[in-house]
C-alpha positions in Angstrom: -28.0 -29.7 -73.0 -27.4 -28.9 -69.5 -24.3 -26.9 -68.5 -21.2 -29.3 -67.7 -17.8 -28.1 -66.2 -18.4 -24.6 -65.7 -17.3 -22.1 -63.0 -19.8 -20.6 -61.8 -20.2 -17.9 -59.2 -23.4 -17.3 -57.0 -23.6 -14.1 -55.0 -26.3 -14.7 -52.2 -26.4 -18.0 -53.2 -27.3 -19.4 -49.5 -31.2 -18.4 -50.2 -34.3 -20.6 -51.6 -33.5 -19.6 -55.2 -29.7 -19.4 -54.7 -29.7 -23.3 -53.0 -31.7 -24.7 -56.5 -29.5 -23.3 -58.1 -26.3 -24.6 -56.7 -27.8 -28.0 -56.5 -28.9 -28.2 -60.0 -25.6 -26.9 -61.5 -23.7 -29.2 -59.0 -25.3 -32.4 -60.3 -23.9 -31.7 -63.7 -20.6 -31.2 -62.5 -20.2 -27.8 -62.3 -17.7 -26.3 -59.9 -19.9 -23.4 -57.9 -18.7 -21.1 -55.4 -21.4 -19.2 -53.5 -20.5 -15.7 -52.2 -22.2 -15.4 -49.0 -21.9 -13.7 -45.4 -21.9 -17.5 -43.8 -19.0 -18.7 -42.5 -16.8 -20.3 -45.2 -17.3 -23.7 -46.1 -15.9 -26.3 -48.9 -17.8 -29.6 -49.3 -17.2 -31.7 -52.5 -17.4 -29.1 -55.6 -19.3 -26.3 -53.5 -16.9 -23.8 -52.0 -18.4 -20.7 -50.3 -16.2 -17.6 -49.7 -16.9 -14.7 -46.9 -18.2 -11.2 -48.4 -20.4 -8.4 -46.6 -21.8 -7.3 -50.3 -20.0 -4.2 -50.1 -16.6 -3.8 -49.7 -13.5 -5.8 -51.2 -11.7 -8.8 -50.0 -10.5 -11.9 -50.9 -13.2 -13.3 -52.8 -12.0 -11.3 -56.0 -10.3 -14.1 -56.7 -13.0 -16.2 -56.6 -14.6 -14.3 -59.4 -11.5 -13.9 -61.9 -11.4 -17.2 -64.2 -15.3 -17.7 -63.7 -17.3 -18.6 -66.7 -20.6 -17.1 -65.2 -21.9 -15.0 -62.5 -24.7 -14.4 -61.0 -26.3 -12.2 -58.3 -29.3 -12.8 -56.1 -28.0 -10.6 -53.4 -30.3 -8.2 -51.4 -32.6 -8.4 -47.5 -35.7 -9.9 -47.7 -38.5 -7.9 -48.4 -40.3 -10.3 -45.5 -39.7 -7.7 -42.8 -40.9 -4.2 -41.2 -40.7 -1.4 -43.5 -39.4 0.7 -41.2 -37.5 3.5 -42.4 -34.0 1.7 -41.4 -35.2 -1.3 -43.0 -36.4 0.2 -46.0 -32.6 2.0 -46.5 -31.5 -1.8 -45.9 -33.6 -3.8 -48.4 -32.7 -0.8 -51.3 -28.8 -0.4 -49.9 -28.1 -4.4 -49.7 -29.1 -4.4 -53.6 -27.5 -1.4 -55.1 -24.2 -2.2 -52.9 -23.6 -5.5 -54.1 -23.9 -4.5 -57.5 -21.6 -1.5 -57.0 -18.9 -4.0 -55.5 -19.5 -6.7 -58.5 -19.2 -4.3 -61.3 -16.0 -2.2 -59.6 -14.8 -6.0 -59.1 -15.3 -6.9 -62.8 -13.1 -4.1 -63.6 -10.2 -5.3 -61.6 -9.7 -8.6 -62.7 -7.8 -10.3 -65.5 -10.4 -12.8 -66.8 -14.0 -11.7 -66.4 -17.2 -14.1 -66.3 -18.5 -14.1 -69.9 -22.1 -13.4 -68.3 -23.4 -11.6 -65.6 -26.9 -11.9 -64.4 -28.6 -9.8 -62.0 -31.7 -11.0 -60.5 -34.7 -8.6 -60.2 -38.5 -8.9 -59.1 -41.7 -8.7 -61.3 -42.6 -5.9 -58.3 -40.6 -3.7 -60.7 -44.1 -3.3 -62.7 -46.0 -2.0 -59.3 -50.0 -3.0 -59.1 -50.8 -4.0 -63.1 -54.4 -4.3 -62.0 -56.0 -6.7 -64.4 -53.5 -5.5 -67.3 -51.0 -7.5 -68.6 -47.0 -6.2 -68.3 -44.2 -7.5 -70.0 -40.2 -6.8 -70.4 -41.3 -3.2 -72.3 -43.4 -1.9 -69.5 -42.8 1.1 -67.7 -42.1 0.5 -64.2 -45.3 1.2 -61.6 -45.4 2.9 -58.1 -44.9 1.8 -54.7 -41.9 1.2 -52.3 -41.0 -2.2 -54.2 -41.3 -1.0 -57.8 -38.8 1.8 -56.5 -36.6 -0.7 -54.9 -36.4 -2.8 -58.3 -35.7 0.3 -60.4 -33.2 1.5 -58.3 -31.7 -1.7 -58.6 -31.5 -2.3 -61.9 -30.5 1.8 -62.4 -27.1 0.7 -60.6 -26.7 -2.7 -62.7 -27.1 -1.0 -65.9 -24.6 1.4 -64.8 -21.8 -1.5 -66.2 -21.1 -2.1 -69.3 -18.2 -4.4 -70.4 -17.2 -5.0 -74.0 -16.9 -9.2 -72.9 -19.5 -9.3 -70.0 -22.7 -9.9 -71.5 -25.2 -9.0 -68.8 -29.0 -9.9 -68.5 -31.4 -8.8 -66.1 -33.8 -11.7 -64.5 -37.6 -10.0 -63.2 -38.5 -13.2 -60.8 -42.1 -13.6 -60.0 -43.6 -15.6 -56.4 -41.6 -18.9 -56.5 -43.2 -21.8 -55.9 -41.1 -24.7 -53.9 -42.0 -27.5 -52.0 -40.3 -25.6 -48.7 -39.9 -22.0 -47.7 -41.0 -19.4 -50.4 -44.9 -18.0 -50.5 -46.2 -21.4 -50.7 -45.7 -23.2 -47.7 -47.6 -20.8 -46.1 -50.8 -21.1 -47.7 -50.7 -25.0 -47.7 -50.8 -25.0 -43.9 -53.8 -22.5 -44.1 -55.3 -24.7 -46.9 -54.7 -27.8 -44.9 -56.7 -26.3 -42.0 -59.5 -25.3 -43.9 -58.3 -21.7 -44.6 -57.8 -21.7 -48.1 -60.4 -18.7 -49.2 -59.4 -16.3 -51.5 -57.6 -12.7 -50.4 -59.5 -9.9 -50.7 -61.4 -9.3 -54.0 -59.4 -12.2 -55.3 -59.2 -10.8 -58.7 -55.8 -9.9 -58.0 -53.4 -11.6 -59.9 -50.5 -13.8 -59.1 -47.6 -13.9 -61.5 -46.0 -17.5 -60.3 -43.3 -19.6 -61.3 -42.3 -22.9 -60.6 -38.7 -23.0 -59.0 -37.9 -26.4 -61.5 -38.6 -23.6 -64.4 -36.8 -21.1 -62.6 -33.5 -22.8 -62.5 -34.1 -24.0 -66.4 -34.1 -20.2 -67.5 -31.3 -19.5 -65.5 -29.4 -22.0 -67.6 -31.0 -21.2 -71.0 -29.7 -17.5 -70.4 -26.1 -18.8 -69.3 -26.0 -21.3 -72.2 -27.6 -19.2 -74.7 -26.5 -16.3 -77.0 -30.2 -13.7 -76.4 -31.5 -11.0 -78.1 -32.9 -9.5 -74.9 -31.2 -7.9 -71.9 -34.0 -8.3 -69.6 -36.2 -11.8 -68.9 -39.5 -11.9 -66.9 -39.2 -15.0 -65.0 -42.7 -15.9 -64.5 -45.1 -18.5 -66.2 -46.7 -17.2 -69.4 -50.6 -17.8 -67.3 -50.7 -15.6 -64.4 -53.8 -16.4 -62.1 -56.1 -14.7 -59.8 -55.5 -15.1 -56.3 -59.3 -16.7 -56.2 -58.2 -19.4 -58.6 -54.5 -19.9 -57.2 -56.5 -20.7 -54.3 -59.3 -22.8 -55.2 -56.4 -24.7 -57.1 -54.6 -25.1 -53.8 -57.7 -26.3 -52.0 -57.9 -29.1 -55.0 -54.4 -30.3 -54.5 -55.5 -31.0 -51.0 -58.7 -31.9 -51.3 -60.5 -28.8 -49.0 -64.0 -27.4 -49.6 -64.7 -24.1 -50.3 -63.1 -21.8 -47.4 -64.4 -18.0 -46.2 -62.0 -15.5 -47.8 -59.7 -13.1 -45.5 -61.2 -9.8 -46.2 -59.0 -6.7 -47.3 -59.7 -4.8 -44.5 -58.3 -7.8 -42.0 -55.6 -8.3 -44.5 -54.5 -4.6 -44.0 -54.9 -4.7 -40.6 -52.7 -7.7 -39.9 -50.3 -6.5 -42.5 -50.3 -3.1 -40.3 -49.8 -4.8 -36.6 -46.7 -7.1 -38.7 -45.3 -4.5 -40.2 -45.5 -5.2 -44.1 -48.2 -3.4 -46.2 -51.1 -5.9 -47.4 -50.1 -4.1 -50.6 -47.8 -7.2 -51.2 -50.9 -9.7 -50.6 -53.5 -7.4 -52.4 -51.8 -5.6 -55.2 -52.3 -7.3 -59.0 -49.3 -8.6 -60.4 -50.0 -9.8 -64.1 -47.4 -10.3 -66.0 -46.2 -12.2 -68.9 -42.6 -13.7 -70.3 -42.7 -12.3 -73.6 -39.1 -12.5 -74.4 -38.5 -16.0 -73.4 -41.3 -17.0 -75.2 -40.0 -15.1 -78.5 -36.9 -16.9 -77.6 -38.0 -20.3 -77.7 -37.7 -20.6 -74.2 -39.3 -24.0 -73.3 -41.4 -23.7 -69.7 -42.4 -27.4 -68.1 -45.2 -25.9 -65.8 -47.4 -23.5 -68.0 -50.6 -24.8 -65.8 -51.0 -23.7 -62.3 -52.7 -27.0 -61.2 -49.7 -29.2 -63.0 -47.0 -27.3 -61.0 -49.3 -27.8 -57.6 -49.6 -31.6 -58.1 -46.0 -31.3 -58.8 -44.9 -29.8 -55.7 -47.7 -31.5 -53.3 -45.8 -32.1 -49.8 
């Protein structure tokens, strides 16, 4: 049963992931307030109240009397890694966790749940092994930024917060996110693989996304932390040659590594993103009974088909 009459509170929730969300819990009248550096707003049951992701202010009070809470807060990874930006994308995390959990601390009735939103990256390049919720973390800049992450979330502990940890693999939406991308490429005949293409892609459709969001709310779990990803992780040659299916393309020529790299290099994001293997699995919400609606890569394609 879906999740009716709750408060809910969404930190960052102005994003691709954060918008699902408010939308879905907002059709089953839920009363959402989204925590977010936009100018305030209040339409119908969605309120949004001012906050840098840092420092107090007035939307405390937001957060006291909430039934749920969650956090998606943190810059986009889509940017130069320059050494600035790299102090940004780990400080936008860690300080919005810092000023949630000091936060929780303060106020008289405390969300039953808090869940912090994390990225699949926290496993680094799996190669062609599989990962899952017990896996060390790997190496690179965004494994580091995910473990320091998730070092500052499980800094709280509150005897009537239970709190959960959400790893989110590539989302796939019918706008924004990694896919709309590659169906104008496909579109124009530039669907080829990446590389090798033997890297894999750990995917999930956003429809499942927002249905483990709510089986973690709604749910008493065993587990504290949840790979959010479908349990069949593909190559990047067959996430491709699925795309060009969809949209009925031939076979395309692949972008080499090298160009990859050298692209990445004149943008200002490592190709490690596009070439590194990410293959991981949801083992805990499939020991949970955790019921996902797009197991098939080609299903959730058709499904999202603009």
């Amino acid at each position: 049963m879906a999740l009716k009459g709750k408060k809910i509170i969404i930190a960052g929730g102005s994003g691709l992931i954060g918008s699902a969300l408010t939308e879905h819990f907002l059709a089953n009248d839920n009363n959402v307030i989204i925590l977010s550096r936009s100018e305030p707003f209040k339409e119908q049951m969605l309120e949004s109240v001012y906050w840098d992701g840092s420092t107090f202010d007035k939307w405390i009070n937001s957060i006291n009397g909430a039934d749920y809470l969650i956090n998606l807060t943190g810059k986009n990874l889509n940017c130069r890694w320059t050494k600035p930006n790299r102090e940004e994308i780990i400080e936008s995390r860690t300080s919005s966790v810092i000023a949630l959990g000091e936060a929780l601390k303060k106020i008289q009735a405390p969300p039953k749940k808090w869940i912090q939103v994390s990225a699949v990256g926290y496993y680094g390049d799996t190669d062609g092994n599989s990962a899952d919720e017990e896996s060390p973390s790997g190496e690179g800049f965004v494994a580091e930024v995910c473990r320091k992450w998730e070092d500052t979330f499980n800094k709280y502990s509150f005897d009537k917060i239970e709190t959960k940890i959400v790893r989110i693999g590539n989302v796939l939406t019918r706008k924004r996110g990694m896919l709309e991308p590659l169906i104008l490429l496909t579109k124009f005949f530039l669907g080829g693989r990446t590389g090798s293409g033997n890297q894999f892609i750990s995917w999930i459709h956003i429809d499942d996304l927002v249905s483990i969001f709510e089986f973690l709310l709604e749910n008493q779990n065993t587990g504290k932390v949840f790979n959010a990803v479908s349990p069949e992780p593909v190559t990047n040659n067959d996430f491709m040659a699925a795309l060009r299916k969809v949209y009925s393309r031939p076979w395309s020529p692949p972008a080499p590594a090298f160009g990859v790299k050298l692209v990445s290099k004149i943008i200002g994001v490592p190709g490690d993103l596009i070439l590194d293997s990410s293959k991981v699995v949801p083992k805990n919400l499939l020991e949970e009974n955790f019921n996902f609606h797009f197991t098939e890569l080609q299903t959730a394609l058709n499904d999202l088909k603009t």
